[in-house]
N, C-alpha and C positions, 0 to 999 in steps of 0.2 A: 493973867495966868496964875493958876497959886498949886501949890507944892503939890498936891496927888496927882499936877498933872504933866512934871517934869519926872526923866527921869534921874536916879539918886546916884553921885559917885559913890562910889566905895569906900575910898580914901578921906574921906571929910576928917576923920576923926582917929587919931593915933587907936591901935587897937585895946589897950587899956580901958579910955573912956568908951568905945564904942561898944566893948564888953561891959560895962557899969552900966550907958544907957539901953543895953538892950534888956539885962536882966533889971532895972529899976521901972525900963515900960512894964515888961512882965506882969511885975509884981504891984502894977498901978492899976492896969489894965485888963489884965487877965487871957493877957493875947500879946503874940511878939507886936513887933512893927511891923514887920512885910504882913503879919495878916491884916493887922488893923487898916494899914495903908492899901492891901487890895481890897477890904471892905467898902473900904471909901471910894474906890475907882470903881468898883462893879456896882453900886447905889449911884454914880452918877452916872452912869454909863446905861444901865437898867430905867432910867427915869428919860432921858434922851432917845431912847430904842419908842419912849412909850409916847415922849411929844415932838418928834423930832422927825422929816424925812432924811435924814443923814445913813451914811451908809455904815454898818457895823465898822470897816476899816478906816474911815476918817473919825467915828467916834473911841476905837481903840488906841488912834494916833493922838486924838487932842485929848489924850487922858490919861497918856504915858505907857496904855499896853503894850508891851512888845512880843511878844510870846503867846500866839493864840491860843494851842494845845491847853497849854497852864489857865490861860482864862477862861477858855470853854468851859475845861471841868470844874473851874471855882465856881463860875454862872451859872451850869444844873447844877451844882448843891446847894449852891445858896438859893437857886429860883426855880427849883425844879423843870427845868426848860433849856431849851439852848438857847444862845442869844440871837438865831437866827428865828425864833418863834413869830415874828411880824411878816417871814418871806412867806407868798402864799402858796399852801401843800395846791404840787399837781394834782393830787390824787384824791383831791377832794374839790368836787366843783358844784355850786348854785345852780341846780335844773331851772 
């Protein structure tokens, strides 16, 4: 298992340092940590959707999502799509 895909206590870090290392990722990175970190969970989550018969909510689960709503909308911006794009439209069928 490795780190994008537990979820993060809060508390790790006296709030001093947790304040230094979020503004020194910032300014390493150019993006806080929860986004970089949901970058990484939606790229592997997106790649799984793409070789994977797994079901959106055991790939949300082993990947530390917990909050759909918020993923949904991070997955159409980042991939213009919802992450349900593989379920197949009723309303479009192969004559």
């Amino acid at each position: 298992m490795t780190f994008f895909s537990k979820s993060l206590p809060v508390n790790i870090l006296s709030y001093r340092a947790r304040d230094y290392f979020c503004r020194y990722f910032k300014k390493q990175t150019g993006s806080t940590f929860l986004e970089y970190l949901n970058l990484i969970r939606l790229s592997h989550i997106h790649k799984d959707l793409l070789t994977t018969d797994e079901t959106l909510t055991d790939l949300m689960d082993r990947h530390g999502v917990t909050n759909y709503r918020v993923f949904s909308r991070l997955f159409r911006e980042q991939y213009n799509c919802t992450p349900s794009f593989r379920e197949p439209n009723p309303f479009f069928r192969l004559q």
